[in-house]
N, CA, C and O atoms as a MOPAC input file, in Angstrom:
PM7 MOZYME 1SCF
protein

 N      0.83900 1    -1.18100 1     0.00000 1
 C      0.00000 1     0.00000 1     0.00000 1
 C      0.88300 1     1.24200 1     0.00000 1
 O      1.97800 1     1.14800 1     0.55500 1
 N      0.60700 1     2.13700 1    -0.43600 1
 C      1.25400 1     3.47700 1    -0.94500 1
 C      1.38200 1     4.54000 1     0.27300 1
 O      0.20100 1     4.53900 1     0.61900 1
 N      1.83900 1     5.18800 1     0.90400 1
 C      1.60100 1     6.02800 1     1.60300 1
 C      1.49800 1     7.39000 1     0.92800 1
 O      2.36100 1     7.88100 1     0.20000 1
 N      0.12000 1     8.03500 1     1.32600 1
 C      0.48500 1     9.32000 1     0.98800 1
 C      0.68400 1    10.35600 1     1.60900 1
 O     -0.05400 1    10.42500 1     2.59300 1
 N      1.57000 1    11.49000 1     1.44800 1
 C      2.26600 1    12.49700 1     2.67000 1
 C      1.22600 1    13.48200 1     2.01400 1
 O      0.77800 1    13.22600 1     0.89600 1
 N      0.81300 1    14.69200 1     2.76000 1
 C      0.09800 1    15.96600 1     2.14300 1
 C      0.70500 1    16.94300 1     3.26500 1
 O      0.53800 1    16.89100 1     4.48300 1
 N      1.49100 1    17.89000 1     2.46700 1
 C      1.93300 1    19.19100 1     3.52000 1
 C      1.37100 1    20.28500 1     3.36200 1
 O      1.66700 1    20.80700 1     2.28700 1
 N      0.42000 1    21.07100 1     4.22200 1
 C     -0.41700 1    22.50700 1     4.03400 1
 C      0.82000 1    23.34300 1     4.93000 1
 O      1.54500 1    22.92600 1     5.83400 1
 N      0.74100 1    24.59900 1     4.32400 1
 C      0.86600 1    25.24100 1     4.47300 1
 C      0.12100 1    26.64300 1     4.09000 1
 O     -0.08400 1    26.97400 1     2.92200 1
 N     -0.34700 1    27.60700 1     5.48800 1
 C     -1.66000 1    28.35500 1     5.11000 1
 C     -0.76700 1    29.55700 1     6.17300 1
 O     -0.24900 1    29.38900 1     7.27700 1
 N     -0.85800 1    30.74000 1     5.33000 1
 C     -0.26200 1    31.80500 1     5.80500 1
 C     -1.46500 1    32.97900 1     5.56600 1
 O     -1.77200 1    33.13400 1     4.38400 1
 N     -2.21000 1    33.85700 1     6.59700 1
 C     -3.09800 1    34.78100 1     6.90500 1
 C     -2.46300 1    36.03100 1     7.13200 1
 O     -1.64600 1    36.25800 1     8.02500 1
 N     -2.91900 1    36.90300 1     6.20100 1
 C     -2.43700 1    38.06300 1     6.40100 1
 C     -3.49500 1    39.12200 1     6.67900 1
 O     -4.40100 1    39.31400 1     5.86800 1
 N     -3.37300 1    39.96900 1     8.06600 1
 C     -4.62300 1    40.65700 1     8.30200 1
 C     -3.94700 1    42.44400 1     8.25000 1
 O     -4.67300 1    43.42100 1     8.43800 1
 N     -2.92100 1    42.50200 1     8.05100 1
 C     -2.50700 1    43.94200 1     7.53200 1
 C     -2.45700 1    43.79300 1     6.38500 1
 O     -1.63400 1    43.04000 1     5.86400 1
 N     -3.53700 1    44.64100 1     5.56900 1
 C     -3.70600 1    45.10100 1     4.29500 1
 C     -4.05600 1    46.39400 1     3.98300 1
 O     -4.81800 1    47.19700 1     4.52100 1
 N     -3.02700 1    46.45900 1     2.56500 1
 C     -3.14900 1    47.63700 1     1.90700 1
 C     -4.77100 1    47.90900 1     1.57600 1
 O     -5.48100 1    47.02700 1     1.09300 1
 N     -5.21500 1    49.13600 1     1.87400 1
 C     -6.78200 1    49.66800 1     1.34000 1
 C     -6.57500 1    49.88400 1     0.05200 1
 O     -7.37100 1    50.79700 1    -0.16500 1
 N     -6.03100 1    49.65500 1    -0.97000 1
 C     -5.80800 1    49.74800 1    -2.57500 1
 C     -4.30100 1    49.31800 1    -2.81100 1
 O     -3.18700 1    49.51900 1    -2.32800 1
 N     -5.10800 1    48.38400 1    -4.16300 1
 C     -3.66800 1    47.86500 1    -4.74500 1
 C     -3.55900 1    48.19300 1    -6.08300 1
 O     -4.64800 1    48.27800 1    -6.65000 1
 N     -2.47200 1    48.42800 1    -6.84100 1
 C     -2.18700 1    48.96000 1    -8.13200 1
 C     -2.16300 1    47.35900 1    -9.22200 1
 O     -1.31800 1    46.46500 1    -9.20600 1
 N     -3.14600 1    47.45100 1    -9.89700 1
 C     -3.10300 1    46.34500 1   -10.69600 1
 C     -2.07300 1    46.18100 1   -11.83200 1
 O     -1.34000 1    45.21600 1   -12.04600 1
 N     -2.18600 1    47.38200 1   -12.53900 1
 C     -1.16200 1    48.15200 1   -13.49000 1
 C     -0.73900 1    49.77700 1   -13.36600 1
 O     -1.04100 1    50.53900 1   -12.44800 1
 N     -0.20400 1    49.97800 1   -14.18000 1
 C     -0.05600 1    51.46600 1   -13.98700 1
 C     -0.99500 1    52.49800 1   -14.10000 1
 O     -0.72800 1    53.68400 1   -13.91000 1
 N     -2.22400 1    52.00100 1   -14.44400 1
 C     -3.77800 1    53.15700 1   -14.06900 1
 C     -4.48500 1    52.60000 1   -13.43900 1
 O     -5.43700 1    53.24800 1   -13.00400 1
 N     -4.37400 1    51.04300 1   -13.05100 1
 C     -5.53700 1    50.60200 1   -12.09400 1
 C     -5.59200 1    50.57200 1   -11.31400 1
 O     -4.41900 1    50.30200 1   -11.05800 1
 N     -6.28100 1    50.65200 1    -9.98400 1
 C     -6.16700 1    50.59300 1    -8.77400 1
 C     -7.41100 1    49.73900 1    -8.06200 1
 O     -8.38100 1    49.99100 1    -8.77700 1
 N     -7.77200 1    48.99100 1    -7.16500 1
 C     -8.47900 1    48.31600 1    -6.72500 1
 C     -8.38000 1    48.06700 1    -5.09000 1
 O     -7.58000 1    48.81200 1    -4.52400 1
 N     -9.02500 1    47.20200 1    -4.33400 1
 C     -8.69300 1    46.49200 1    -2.84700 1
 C     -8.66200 1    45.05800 1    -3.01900 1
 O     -9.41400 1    44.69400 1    -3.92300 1
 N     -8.16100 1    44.31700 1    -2.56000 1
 C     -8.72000 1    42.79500 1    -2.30600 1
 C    -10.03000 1    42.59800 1    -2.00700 1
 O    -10.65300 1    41.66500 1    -2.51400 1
 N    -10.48400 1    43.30000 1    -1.30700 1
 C    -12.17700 1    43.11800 1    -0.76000 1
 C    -13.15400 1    43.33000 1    -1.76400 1
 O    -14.09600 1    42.53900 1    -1.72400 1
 N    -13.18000 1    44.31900 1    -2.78500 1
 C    -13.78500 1    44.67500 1    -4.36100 1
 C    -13.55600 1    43.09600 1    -4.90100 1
 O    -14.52700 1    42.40900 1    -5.21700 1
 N    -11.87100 1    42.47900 1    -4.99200 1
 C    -12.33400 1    41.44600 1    -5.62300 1
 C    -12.31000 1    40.21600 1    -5.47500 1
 O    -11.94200 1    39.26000 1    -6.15800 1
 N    -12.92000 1    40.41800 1    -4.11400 1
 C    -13.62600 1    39.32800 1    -3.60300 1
 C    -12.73800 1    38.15100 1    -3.50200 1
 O    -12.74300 1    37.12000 1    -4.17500 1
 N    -11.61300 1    38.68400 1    -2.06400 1
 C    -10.10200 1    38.17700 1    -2.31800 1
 C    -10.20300 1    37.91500 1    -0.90300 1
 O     -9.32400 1    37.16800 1    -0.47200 1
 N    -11.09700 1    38.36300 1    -0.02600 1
 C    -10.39900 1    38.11400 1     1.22800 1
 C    -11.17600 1    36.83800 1     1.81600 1
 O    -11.95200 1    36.33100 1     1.00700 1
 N    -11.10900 1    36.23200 1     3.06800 1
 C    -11.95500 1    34.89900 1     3.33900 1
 C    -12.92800 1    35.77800 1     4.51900 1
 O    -12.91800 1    37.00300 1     4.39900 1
 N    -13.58400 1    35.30000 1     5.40900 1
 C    -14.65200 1    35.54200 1     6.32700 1
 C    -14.62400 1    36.37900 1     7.20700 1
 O    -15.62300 1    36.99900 1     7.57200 1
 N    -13.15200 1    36.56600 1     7.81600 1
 C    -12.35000 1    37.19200 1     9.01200 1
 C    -12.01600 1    38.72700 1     7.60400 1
 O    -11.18100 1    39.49100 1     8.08800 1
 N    -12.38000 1    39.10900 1     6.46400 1
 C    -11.69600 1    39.61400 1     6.28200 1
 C     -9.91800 1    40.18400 1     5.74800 1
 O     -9.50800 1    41.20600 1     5.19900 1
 N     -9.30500 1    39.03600 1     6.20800 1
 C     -8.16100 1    38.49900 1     6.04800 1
 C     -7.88500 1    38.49200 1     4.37100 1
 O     -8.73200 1    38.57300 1     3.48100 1
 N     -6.55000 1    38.37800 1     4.25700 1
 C     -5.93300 1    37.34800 1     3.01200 1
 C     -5.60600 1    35.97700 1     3.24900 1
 O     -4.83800 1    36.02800 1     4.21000 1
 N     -5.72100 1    35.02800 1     2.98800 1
 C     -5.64600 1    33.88700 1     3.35300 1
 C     -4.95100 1    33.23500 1     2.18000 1
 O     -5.60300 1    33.20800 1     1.13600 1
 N     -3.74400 1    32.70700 1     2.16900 1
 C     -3.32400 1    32.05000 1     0.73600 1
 C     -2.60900 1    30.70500 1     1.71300 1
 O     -2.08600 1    30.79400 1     2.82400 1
 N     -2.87000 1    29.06200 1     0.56400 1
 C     -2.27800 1    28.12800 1     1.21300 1
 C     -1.91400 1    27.21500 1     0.09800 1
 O     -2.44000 1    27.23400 1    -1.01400 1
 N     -0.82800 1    26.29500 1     0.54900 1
 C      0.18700 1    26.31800 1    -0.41200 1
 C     -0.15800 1    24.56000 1     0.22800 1
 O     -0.37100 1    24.11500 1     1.35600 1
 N     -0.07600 1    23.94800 1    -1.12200 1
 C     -0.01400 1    22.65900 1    -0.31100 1
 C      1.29100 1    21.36200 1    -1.58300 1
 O      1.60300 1    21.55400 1    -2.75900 1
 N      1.64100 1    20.35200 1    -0.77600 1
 C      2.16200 1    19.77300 1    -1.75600 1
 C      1.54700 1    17.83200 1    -1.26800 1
 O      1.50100 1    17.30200 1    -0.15800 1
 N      1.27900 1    17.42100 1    -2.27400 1
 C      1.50900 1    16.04700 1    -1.99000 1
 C      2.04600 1    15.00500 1    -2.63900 1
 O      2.21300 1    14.98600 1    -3.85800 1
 N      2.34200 1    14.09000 1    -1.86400 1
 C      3.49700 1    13.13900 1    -2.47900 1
 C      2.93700 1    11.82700 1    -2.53700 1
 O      2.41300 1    11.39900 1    -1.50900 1
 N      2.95700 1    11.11700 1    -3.55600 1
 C      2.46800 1     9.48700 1    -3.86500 1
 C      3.34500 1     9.40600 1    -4.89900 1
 O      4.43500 1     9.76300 1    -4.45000 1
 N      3.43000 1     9.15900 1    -5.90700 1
 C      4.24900 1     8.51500 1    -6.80100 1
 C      5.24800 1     9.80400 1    -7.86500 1
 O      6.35900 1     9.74200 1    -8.39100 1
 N      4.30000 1    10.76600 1    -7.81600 1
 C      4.72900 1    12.03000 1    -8.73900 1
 C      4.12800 1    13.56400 1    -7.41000 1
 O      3.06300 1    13.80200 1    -6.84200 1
 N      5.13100 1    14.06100 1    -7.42500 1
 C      5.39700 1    15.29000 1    -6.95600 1
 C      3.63000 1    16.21100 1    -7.10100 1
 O      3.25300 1    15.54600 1    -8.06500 1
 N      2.84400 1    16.84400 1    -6.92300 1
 C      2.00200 1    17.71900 1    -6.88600 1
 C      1.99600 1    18.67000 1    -5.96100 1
 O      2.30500 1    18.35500 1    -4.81200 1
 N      1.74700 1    19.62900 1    -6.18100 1
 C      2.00200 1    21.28100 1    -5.22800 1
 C      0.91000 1    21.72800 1    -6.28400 1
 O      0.54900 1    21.46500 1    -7.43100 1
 N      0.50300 1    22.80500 1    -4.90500 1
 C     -1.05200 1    23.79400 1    -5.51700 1
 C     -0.65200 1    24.76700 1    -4.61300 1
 O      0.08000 1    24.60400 1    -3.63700 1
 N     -1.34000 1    26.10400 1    -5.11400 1
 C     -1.34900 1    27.32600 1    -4.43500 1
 C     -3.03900 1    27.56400 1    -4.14300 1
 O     -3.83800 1    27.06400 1    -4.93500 1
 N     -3.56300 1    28.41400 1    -2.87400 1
 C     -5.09200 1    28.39900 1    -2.82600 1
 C     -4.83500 1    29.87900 1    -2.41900 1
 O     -3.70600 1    30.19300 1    -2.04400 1
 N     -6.08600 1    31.03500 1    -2.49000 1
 C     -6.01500 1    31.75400 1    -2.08700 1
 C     -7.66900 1    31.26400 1    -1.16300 1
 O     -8.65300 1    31.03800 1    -1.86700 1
 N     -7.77500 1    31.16500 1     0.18900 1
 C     -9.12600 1    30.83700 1     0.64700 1
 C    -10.33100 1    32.50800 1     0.88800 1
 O    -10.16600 1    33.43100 1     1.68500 1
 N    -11.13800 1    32.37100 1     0.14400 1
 C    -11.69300 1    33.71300 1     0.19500 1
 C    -13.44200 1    33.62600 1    -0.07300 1
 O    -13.95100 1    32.60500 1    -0.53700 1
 N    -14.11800 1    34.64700 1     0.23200 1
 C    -15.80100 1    34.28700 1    -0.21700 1
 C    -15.90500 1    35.10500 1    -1.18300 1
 O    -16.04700 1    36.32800 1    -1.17500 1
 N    -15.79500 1    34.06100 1    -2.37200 1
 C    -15.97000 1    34.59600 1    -3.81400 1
 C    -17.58900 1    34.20100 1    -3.57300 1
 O    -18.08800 1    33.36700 1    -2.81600 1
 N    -18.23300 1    35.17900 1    -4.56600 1
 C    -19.36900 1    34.33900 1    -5.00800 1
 C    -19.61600 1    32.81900 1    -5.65300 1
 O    -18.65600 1    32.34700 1    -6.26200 1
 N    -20.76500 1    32.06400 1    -5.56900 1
 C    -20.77600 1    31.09000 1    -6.03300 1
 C    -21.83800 1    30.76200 1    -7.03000 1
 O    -22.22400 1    29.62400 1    -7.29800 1
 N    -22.18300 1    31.65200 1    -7.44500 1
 C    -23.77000 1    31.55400 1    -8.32400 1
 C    -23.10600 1    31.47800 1    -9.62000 1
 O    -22.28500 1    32.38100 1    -9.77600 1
 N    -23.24400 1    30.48500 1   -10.81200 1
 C    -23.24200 1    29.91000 1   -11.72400 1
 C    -22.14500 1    30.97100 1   -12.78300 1
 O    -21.00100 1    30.76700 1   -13.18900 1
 N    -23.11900 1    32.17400 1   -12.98600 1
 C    -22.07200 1    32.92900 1   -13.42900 1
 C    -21.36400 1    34.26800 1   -12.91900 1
 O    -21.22800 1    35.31500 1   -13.55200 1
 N    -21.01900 1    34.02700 1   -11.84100 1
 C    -19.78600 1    34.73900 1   -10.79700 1
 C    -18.94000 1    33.56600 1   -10.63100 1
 O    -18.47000 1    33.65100 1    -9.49600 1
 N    -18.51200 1    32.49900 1   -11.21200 1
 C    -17.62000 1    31.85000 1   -10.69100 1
 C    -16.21400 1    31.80800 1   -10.66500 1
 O    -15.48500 1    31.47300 1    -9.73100 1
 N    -15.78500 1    32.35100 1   -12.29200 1
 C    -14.50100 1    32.36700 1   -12.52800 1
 C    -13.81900 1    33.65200 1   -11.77000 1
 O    -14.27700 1    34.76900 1   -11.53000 1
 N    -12.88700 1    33.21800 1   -11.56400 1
 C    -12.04500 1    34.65400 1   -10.64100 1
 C    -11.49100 1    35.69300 1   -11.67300 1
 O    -11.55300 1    36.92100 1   -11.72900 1
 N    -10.70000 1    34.34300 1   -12.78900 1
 C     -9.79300 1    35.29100 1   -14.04600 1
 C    -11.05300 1    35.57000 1   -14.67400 1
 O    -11.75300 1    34.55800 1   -14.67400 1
 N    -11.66300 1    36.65900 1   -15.26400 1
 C    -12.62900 1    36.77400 1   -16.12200 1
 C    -11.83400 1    37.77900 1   -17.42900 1
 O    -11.35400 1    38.89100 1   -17.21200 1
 N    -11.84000 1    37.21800 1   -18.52500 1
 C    -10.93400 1    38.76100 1   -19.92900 1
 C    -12.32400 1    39.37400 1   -19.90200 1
 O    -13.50500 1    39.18000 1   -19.61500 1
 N    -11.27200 1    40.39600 1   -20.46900 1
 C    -12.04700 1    41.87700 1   -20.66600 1
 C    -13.69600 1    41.33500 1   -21.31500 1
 O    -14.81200 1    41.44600 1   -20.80700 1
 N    -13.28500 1    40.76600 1   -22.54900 1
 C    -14.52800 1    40.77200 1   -23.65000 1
 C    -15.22800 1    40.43900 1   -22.80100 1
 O    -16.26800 1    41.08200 1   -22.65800 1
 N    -14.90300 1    39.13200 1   -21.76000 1
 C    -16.32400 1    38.33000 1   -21.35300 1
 C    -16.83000 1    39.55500 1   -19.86000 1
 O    -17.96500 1    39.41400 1   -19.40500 1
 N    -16.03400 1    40.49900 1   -19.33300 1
 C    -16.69900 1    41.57000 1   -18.33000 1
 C    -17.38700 1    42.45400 1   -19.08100 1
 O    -18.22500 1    43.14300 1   -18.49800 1
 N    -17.18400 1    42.63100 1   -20.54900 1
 C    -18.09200 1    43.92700 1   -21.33700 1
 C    -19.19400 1    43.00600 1   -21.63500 1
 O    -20.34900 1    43.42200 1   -21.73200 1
 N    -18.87500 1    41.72900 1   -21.79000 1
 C    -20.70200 1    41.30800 1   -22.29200 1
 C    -21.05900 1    41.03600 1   -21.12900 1
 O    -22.28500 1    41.08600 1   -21.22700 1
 N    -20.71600 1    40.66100 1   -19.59700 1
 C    -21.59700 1    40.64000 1   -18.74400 1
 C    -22.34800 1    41.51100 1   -17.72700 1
 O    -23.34100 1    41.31700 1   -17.02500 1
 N    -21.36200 1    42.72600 1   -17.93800 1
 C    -21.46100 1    44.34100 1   -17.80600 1
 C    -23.02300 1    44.74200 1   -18.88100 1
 O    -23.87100 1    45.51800 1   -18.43800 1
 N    -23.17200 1    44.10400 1   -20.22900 1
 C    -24.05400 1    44.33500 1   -20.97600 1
 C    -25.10800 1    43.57500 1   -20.47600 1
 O    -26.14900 1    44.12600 1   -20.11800 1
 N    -24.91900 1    42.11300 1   -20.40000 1
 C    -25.81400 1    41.38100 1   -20.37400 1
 C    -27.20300 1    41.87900 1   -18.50800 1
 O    -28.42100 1    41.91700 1   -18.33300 1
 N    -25.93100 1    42.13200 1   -17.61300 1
 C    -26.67000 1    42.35000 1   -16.16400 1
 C    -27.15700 1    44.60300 1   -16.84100 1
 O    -27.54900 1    45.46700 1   -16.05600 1
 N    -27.03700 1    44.71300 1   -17.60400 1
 C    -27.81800 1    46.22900 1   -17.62400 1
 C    -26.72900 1    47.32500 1   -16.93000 1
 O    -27.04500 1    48.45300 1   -16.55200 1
 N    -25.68900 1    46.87100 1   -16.86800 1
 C    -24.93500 1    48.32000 1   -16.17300 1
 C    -24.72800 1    49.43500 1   -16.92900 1
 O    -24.16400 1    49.31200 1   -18.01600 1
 N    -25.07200 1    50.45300 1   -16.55800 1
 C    -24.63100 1    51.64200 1   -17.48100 1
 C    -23.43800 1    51.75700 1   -17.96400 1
 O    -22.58200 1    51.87500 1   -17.08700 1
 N    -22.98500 1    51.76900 1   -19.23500 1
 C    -21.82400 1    52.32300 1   -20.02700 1
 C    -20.94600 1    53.01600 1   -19.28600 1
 O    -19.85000 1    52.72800 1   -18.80500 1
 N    -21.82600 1    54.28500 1   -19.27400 1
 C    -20.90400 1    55.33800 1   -18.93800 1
 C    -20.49400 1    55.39600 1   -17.60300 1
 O    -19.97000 1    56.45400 1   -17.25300 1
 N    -20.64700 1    54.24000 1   -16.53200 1
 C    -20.44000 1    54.12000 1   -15.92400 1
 C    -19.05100 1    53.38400 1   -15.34700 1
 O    -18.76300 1    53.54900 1   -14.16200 1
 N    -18.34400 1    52.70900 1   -16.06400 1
 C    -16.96500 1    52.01700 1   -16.09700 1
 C    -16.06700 1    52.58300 1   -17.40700 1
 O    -16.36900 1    53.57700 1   -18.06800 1
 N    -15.07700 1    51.85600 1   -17.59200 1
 C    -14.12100 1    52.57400 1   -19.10700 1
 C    -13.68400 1    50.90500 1   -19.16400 1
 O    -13.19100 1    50.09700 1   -18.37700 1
 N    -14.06100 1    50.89900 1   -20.25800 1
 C    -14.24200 1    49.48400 1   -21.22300 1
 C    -12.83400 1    49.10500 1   -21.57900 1
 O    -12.41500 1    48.13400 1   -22.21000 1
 N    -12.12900 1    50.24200 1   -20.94500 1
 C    -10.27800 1    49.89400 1   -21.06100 1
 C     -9.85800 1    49.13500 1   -20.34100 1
 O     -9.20900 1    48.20000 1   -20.81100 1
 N    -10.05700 1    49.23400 1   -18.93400 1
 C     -9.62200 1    48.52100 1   -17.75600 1
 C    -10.49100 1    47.52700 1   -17.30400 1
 O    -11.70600 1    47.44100 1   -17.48500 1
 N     -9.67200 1    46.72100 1   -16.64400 1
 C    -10.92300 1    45.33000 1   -15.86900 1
 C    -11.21700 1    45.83300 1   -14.82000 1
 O    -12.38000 1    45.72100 1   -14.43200 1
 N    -10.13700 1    46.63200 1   -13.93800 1
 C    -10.78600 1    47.08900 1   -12.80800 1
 C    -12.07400 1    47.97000 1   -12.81600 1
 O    -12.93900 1    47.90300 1   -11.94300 1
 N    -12.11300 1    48.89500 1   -14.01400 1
 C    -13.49900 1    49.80100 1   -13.45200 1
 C    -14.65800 1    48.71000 1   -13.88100 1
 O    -15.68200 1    48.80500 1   -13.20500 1
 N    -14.65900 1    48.00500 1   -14.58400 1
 C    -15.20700 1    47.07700 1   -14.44300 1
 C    -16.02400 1    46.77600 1   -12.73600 1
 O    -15.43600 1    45.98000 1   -12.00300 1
 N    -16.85800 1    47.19500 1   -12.40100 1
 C    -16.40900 1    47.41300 1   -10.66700 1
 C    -17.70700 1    45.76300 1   -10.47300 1
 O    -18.89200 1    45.70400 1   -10.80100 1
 N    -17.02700 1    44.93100 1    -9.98200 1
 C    -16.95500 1    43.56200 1    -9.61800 1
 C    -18.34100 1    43.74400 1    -8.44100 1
 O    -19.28900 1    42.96500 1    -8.33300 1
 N    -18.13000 1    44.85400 1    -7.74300 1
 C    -19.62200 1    45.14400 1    -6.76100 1
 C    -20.89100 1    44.91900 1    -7.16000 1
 O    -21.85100 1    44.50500 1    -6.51000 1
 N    -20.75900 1    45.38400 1    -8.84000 1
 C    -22.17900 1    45.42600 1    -9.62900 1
 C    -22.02800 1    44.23000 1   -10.17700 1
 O    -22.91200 1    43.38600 1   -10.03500 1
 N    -20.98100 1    43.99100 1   -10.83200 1
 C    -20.83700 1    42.60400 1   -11.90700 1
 C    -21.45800 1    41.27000 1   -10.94400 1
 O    -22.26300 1    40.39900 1   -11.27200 1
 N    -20.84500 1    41.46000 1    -9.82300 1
 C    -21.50200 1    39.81700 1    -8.54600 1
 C    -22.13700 1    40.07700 1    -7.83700 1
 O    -22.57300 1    39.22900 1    -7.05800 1

């Protein structure tokens, strides 16, 4: 029989920056995108396990939404302008340049 080892490692970070620079015009919080876990926190955990071939994962633990279509975290641009269209948000209300104004409050 095989043994299998699993090592977590989970590191919480509760000093956070109130805005983070995505690129050089964007700006955002973790909490907008729906980054932090329950406490508020950052929570990221790192795990590896061992059976026959090496596996390692990174987690960030957080309360994303879970409704069918809020699920993906990475979302591209095109698919935030058609769902920006599709949920009725006003235009002139974001700049179709950036993902951040994209503002994730209205989108989930």
């Amino acid at each position: 029989m095989e043994r299998i080892q699993i090592y977590f490692l989970t590191c919480i970070f509760d000093e956070l920056p109130d805005e983070i620079v995505v690129d050089a015009s964007s700006k955002t919080s973790l909490e907008d995108e729906n980054l932090l876990n329950s406490n508020g926190d950052l929570e990221i955990k790192n795990f590896q396990m061992f059976i026959c071939k090496t596996k390692t994962g990174d987690e960030i633990i957080c309360n994303h939404p879970t409704d069918d279509n809020y699920r993906s975290v990475i979302v591209k641009q095109a698919d935030l302008k058609k769902r920006a269209v599709d949920l009725g948000i006003d235009e002139d209300s974001y700049d179709k340049r950036s993902n951040v104004s994209f503002d994730r409050r209205f989108i989930f």
